[in-house]
MIFI-675081 format. One record per residue (C-alpha): residue in one letter; x, y, z; residue number from 1. Coordinates in nm, 2 decimals. Layout:
N
NODE r      u      v      w   k
NODE a      X      Y      Z NUM
...
This chain:
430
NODE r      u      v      w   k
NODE x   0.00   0.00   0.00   1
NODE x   0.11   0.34  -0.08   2
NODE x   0.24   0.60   0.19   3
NODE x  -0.02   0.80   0.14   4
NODE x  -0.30   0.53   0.09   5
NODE x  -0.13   0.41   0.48   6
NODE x  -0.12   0.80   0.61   7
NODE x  -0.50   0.87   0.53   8
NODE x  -0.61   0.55   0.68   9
NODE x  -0.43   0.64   0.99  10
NODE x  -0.53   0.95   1.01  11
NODE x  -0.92   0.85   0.99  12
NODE x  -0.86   0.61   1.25  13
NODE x  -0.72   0.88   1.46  14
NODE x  -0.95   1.17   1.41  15
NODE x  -1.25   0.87   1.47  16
NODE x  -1.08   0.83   1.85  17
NODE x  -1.21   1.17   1.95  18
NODE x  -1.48   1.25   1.73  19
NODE x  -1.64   0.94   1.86  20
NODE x  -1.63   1.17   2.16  21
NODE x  -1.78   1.47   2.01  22
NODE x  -2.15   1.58   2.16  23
NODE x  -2.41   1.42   1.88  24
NODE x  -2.55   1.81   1.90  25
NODE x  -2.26   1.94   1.82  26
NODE x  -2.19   1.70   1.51  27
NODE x  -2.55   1.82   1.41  28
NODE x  -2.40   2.14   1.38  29
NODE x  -2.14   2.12   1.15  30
NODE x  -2.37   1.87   0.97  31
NODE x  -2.59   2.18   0.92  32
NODE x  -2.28   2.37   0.81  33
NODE x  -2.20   2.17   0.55  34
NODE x  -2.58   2.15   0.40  35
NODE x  -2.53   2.56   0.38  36
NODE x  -2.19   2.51   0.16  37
NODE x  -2.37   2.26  -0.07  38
NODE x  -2.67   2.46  -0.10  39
NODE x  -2.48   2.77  -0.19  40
NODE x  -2.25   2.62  -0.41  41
NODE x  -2.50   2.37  -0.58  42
NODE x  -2.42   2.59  -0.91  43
NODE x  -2.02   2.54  -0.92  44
NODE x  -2.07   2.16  -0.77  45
NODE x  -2.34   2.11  -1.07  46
NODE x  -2.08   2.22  -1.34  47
NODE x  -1.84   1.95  -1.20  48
NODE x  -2.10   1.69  -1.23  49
NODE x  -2.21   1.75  -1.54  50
NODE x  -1.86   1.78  -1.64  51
NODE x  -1.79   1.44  -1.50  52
NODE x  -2.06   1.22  -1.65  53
NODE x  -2.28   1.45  -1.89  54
NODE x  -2.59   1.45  -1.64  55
NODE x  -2.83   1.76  -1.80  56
NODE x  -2.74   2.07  -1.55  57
NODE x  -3.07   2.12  -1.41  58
NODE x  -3.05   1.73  -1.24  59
NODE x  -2.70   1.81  -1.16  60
NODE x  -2.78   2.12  -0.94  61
NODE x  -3.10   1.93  -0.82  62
NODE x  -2.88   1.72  -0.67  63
NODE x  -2.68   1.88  -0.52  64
NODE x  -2.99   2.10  -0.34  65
NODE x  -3.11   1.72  -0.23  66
NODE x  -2.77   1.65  -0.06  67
NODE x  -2.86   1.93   0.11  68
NODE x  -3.21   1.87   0.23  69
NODE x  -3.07   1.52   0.32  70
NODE x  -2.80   1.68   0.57  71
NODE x  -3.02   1.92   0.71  72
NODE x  -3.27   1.65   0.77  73
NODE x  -3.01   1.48   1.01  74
NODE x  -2.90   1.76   1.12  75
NODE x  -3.25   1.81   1.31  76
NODE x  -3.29   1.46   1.34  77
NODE x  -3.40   1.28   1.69  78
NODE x  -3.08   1.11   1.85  79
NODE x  -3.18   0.76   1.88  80
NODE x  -2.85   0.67   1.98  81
NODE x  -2.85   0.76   2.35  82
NODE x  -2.83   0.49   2.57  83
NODE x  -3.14   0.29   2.63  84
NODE x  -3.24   0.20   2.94  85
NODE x  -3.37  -0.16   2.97  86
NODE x  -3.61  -0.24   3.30  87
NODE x  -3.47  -0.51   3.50  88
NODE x  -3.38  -0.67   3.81  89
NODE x  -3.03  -0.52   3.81  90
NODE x  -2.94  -0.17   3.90  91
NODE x  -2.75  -0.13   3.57  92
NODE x  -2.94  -0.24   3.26  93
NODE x  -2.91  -0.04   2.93  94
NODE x  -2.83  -0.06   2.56  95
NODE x  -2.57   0.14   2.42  96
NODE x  -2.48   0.21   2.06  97
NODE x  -2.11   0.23   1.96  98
NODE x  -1.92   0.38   1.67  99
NODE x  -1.79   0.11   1.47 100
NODE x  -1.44   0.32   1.34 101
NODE x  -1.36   0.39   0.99 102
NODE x  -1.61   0.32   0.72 103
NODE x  -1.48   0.29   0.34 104
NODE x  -1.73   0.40   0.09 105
NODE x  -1.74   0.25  -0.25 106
NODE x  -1.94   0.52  -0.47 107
NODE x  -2.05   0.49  -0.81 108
NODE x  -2.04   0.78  -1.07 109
NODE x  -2.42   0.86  -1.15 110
NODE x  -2.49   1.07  -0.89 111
NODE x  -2.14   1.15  -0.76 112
NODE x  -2.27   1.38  -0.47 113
NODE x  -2.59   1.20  -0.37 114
NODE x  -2.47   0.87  -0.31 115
NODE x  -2.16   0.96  -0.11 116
NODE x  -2.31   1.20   0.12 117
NODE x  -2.64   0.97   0.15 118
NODE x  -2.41   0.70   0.30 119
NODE x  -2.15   0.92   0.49 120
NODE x  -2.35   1.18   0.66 121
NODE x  -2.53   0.93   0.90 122
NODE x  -2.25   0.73   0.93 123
NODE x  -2.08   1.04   1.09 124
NODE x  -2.33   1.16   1.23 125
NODE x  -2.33   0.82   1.44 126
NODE x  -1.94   0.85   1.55 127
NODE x  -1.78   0.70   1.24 128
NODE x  -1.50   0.85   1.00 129
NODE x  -1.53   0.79   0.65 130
NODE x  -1.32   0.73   0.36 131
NODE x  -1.39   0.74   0.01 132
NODE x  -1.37   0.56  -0.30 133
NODE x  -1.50   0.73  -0.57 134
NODE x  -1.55   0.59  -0.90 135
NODE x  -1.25   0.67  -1.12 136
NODE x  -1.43   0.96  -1.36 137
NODE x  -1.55   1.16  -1.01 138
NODE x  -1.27   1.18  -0.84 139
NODE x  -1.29   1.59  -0.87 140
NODE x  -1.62   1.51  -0.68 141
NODE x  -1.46   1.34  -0.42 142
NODE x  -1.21   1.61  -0.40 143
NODE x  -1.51   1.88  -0.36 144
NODE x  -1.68   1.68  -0.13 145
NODE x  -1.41   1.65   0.12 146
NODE x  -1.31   2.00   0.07 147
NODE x  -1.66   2.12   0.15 148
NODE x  -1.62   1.86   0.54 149
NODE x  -1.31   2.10   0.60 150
NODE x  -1.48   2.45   0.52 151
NODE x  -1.74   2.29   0.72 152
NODE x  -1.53   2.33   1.04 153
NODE x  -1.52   1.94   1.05 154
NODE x  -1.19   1.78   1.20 155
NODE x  -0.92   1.66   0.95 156
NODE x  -0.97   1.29   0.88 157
NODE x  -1.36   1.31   0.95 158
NODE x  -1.41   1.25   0.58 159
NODE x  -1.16   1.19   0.31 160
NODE x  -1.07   1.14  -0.04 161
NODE x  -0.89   0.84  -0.18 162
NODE x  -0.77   0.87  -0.53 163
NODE x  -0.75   0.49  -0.60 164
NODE x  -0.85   0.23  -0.87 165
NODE x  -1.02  -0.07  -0.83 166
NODE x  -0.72  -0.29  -0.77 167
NODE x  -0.68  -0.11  -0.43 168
NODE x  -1.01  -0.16  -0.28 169
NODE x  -0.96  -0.51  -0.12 170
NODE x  -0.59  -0.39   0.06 171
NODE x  -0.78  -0.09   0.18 172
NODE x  -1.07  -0.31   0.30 173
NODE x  -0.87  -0.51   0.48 174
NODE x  -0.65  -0.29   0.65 175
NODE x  -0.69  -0.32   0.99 176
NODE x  -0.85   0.04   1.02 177
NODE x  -1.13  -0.02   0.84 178
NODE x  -1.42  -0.17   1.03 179
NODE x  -1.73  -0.14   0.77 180
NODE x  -1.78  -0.10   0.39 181
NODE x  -2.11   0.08   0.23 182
NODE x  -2.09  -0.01  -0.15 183
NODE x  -2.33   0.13  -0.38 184
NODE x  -2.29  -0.05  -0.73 185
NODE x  -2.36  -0.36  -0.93 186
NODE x  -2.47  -0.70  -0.88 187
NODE x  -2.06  -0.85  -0.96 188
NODE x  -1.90  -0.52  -0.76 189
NODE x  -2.13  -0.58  -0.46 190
NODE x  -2.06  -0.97  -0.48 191
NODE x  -1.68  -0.94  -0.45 192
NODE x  -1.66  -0.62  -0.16 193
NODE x  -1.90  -0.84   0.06 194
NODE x  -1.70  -1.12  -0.04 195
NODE x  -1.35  -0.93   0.13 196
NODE x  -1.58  -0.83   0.39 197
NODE x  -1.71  -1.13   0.48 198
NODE x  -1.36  -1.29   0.49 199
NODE x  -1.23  -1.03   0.74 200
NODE x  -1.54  -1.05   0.95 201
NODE x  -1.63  -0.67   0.85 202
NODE x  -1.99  -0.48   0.83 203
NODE x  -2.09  -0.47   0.47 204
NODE x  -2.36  -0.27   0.34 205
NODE x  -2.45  -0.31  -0.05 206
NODE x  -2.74  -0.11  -0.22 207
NODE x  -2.69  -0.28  -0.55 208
NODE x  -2.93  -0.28  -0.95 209
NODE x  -3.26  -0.32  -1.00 210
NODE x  -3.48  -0.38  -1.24 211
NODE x  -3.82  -0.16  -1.12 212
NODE x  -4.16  -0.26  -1.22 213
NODE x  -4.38   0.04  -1.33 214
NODE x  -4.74  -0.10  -1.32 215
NODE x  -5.03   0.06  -1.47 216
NODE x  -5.33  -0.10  -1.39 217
NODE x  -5.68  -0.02  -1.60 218
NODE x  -5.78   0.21  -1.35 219
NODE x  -5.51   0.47  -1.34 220
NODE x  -5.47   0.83  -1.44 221
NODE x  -5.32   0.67  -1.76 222
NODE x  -5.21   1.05  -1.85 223
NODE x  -5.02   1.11  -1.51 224
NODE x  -4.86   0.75  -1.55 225
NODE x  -4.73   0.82  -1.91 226
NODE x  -4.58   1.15  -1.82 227
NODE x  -4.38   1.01  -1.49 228
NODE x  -4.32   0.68  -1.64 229
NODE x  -4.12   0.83  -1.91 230
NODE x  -3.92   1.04  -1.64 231
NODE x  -3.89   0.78  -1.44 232
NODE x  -3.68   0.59  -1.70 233
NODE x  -3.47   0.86  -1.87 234
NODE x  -3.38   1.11  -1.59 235
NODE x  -3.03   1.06  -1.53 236
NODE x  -3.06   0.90  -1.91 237
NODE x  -3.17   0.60  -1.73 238
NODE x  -2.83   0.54  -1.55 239
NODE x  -3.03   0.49  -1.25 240
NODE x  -3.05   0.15  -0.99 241
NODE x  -3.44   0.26  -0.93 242
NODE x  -3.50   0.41  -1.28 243
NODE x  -3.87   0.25  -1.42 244
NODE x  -3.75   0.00  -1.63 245
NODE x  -4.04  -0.25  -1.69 246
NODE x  -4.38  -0.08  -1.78 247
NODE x  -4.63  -0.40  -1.72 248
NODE x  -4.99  -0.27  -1.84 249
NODE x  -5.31  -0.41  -1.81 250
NODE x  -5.40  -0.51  -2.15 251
NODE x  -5.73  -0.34  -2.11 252
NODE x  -5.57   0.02  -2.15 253
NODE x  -5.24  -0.11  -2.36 254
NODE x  -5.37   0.08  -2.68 255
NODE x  -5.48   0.40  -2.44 256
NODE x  -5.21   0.40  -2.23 257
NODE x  -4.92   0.33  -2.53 258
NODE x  -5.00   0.63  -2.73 259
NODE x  -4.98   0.85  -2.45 260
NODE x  -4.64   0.68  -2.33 261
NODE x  -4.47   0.69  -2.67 262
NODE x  -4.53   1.10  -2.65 263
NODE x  -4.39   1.16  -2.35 264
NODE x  -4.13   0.94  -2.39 265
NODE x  -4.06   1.10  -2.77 266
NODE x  -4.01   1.47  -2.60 267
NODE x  -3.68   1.34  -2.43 268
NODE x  -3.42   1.44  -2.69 269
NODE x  -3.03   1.42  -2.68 270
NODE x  -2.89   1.75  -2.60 271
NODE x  -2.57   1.97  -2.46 272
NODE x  -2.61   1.88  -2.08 273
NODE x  -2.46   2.22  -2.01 274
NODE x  -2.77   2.39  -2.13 275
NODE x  -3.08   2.44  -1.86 276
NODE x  -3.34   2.34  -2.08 277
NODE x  -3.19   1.97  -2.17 278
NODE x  -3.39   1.70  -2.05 279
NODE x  -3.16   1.44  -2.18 280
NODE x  -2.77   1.39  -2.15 281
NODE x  -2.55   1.13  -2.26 282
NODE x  -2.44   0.85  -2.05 283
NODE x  -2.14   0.87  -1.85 284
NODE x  -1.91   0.67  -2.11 285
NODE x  -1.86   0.52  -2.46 286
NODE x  -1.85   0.14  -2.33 287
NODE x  -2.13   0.18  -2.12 288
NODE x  -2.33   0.29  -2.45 289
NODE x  -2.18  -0.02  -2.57 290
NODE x  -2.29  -0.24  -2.33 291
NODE x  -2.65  -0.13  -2.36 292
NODE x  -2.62  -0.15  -2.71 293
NODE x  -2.52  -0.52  -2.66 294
NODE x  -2.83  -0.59  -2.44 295
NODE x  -3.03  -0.44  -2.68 296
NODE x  -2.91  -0.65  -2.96 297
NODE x  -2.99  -1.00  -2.74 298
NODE x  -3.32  -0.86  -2.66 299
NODE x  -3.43  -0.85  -3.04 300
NODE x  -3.26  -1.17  -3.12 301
NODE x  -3.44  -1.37  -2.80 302
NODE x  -3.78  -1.20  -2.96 303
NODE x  -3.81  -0.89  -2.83 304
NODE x  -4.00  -0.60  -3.10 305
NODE x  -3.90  -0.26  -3.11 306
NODE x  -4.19   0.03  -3.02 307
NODE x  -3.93   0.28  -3.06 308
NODE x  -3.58   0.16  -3.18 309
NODE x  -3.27   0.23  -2.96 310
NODE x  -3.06   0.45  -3.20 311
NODE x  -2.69   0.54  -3.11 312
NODE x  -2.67   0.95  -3.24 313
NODE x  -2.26   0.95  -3.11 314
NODE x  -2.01   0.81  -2.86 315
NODE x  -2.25   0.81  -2.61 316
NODE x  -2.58   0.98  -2.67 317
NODE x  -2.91   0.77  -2.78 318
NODE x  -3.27   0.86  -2.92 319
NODE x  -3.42   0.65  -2.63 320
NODE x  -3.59   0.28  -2.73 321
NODE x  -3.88   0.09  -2.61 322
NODE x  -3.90  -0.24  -2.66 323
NODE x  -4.18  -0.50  -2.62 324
NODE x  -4.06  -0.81  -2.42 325
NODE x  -4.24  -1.13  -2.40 326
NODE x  -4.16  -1.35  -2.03 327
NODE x  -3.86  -1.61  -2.08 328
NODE x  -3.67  -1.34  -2.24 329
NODE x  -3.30  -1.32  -2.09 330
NODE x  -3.32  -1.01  -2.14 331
NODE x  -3.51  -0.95  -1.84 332
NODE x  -3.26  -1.14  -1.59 333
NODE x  -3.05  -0.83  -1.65 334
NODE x  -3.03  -0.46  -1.53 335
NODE x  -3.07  -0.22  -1.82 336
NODE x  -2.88   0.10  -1.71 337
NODE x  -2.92   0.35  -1.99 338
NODE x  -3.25   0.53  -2.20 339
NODE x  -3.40   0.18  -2.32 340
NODE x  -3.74   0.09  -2.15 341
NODE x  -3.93  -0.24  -2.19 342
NODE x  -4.29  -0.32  -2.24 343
NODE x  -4.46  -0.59  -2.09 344
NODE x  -4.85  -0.68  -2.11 345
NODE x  -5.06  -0.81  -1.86 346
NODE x  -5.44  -0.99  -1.87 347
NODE x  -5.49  -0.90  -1.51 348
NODE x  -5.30  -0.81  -1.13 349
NODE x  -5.21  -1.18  -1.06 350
NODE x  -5.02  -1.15  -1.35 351
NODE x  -4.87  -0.82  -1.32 352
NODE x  -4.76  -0.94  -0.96 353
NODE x  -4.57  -1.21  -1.10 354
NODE x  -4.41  -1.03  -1.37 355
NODE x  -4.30  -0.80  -1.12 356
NODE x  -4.15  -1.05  -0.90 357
NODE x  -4.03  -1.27  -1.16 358
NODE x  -3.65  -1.07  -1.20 359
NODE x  -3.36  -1.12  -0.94 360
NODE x  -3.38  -0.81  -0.78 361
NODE x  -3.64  -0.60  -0.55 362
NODE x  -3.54  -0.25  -0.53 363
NODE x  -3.84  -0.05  -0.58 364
NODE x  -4.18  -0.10  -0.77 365
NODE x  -4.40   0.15  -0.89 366
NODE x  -4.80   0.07  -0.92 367
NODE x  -5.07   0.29  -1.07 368
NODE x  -5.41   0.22  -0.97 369
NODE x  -5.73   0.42  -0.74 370
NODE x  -5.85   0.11  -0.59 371
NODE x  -5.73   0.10  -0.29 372
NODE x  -5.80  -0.28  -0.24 373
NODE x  -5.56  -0.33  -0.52 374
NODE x  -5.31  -0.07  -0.40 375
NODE x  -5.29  -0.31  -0.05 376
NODE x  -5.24  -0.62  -0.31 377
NODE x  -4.98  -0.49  -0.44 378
NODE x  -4.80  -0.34  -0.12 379
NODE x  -4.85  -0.70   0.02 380
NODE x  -4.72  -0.93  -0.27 381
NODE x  -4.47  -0.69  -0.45 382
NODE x  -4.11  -0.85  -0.38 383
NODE x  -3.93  -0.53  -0.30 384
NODE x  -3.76  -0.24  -0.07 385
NODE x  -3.98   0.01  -0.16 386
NODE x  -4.40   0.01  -0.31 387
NODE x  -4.51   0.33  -0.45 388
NODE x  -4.86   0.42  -0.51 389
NODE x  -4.91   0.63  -0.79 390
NODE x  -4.57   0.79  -0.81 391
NODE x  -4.21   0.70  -0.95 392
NODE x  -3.97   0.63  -0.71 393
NODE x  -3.76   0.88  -0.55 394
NODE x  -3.53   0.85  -0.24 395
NODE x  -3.64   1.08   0.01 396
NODE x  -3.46   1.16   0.34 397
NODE x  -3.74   1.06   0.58 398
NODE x  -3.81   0.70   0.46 399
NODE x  -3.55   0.38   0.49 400
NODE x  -3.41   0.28   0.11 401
NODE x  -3.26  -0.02   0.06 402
NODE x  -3.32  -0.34  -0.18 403
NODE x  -3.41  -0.70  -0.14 404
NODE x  -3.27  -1.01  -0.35 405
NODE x  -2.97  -0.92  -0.53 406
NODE x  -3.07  -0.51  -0.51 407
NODE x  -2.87  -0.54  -0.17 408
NODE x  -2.92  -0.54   0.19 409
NODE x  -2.89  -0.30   0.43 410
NODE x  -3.08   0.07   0.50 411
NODE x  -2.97   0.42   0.42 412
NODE x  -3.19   0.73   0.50 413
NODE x  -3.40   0.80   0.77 414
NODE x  -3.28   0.75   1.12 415
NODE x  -3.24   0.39   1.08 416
NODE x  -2.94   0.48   0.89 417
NODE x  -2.77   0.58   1.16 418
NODE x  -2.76   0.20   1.32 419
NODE x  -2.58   0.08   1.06 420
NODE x  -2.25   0.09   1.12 421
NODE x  -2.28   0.09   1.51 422
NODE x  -2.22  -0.18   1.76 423
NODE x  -2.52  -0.24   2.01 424
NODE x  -2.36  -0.31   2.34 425
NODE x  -2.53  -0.45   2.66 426
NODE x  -2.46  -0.32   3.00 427
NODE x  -2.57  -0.51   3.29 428
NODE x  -2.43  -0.47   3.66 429
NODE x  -2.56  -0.46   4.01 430
């Protein structure tokens, strides 16, 4: 391991020995501090995203303003780490919840401020340090990110920035510093950190793909469903783990429902990502293009039909497709991560339900219907993290996220976030 790699480690293990120490108050403070930087620098941190990974401008700010909300939401948050006290026989009886040390993080690039600080900010919040690897095109993020803890007024080595490839992760995760890993990322990158961290008897925390079910049932606002649905698979030109990616309708309203769907969906077009109007981006890279490319090519050829064709425009900007996918298809084993949505038909909810579940992952599922009978079907059989009701999904601050299957285990946001990388410790005594 590199001197520096080794000096950064240290250091976080040494700043966690006394801000393990600091009032939970007073971290709430500086947590509120930071929330002010992002907020008023949401425009320069935007440019460096978009800059990064060619996210439209407007999403880029937006999320920076949501990392921002996020903080300030801890930083107001109940502390439900304070000792509990348990009644007993014995004069001492309580539960106490312990830092766990220093936390790696292994971020991915499509929403390089959102997912780091999701993770980190409880996790510091709770007593922890944090270190960071970033994904290789975001490492300017990173920088920003940890420059922002320092203007903050946090201690050096609270939060920090390691500039490292993949091939370093597993030393650095099994350095004897590092007592948890939170990896948000694919199926294969989730299998092999929890694989270290199993190994070295470490906390692992994975929020991995999905493969979301939007399902619009014959009683829906079919207008409202086609507008969201079609944001709910291209923002973020689809690069996203709980993007819509499955639109299973009720063959009752297929030919009302399609029409309106194709529309909205037509009205995202490829464009600078620098100018506030764009809706639409390119992805991140040129291979990832490929690969979507790819999975579109073994979707046709296992019978899938094209509604709108997937049509590569450069390096890495698309005219978005829709394709209609019959069950048995491979294609549907697999995350799509990228502005191709597929089309499934239903004859009634039994059969949506199964289609739904019917995938490897259970992130998040989206179903449209007014009936509140079949709403509760739904929330009951759906194999997922997260059921929304008429709405796409959307993390939001207040609620637990985190994936079932091979989506992950694990919670971030809300305050059971801040449990996860703490030891619960039992104190008994007469």
């Amino acid at each position: 391991m590199e001197n520096l790699i080794e000096n950064k480690l240290l250091k976080a293990d040494k700043a966690f020995q006394e801000w393990k120490k600091v009032p939970f108050e007073e971290k709430q403070k500086l947590i509120a501090k930071a929330a002010e930087i992002f907020k008023s620098k949401s425009d320069i941190f935007g440019e460096i995203i978009t800059s990064e990974m060619n996210k439209p401008i407007s999403q880029s700010v937006a999320e920076v303003e949501k990392c921002a909300l996020m903080m300030n939401y801890y930083a107001e948050a109940e502390n439900i780490l304070n000792p509990e006290k348990i009644d007993s026989e014995y004069s001492i009886s309580e539960i106490q919840y312990v830092p766990k040390g220093v936390i790696l993080g292994v971020m991915p690039w499509n929403f390089p401020f959102w997912q780091v600080l999701r993770f980190a900010t409880p996790a510091i919040l709770a007593g922890n340090t944090v270190v960071l690897k970033h994904a290789s095109i975001c490492f300017g993020s990173g920088n920003e990110i940890e420059k922002v803890f320092i203007d903050a007024g946090f201690p050096e080595g609270v939060f920090q920035n390691l500039e490292i490839g993949h091939k370093e992760v597993q030393e650095v995760l099994e350095h004897k510093t590092i007592q948890g890993v939170s990896l948000t990322g694919s199926e294969k990158a989730g299998a092999e950190i929890a694989a270290i961290a199993g190994k070295n008897i470490k906390k692992s925390l994975l929020e991995l793909g999905g493969s979301d079910a939007f399902i619009v049932l014959d009683d829906a606002d079919l207008d409202a469903a086609a507008k969201v649905g079609a944001l709910a698979r291209l923002q973020n030109c689809g690069q996203t783990c709980v993007a819509a990616k499955r639109f299973i309708i009720q063959r009752a309203v297929e030919f009302d429902f399609l029409p309106k769907f194709i529309e909205e969906y037509k009205k995202y077009v490829p464009a600078d990502p620098k100018l506030k109007e764009t809706k639409l981006g390119g992805m991140a890279r040129p291979d990832l293009a490929d690969d979507l490319e790819k999975q579109y090519q073994k979707a046709l050829d296992n019978g899938a039909e094209a509604i709108l064709p997937l049509e590569r425009i450069s390096q890495n900007e698309f005219n978005p497709g829709l394709i209609r996918v019959e069950e048995g298809n491979p294609i549907l084993q697999e995350e799509l991560f990228g502005p191709l949505g597929m089309i499934m038909i239903a004859e009634n909810d039994d059969e949506a339900l199964e289609m739904a579940n019917n995938i490897p992952f259970g992130l998040s599922n989206s179903v449209w219907t007014t009936d509140k009978k079949r709403q509760q079907f739904f929330i009951e059989g759906l194999e997922s993290g997260t059921v929304n009701i008429n709405r796409m999904t959307s993390s939001d601050p207040r609620f637990p996220f985190g994936g079932t299957k091979t989506s992950g285990y694990g919670t971030e946001l809300s305050l059971h976030a801040l449990k996860e990388f703490v030891n619960i410790k039992t104190i008994i005594g007469k």
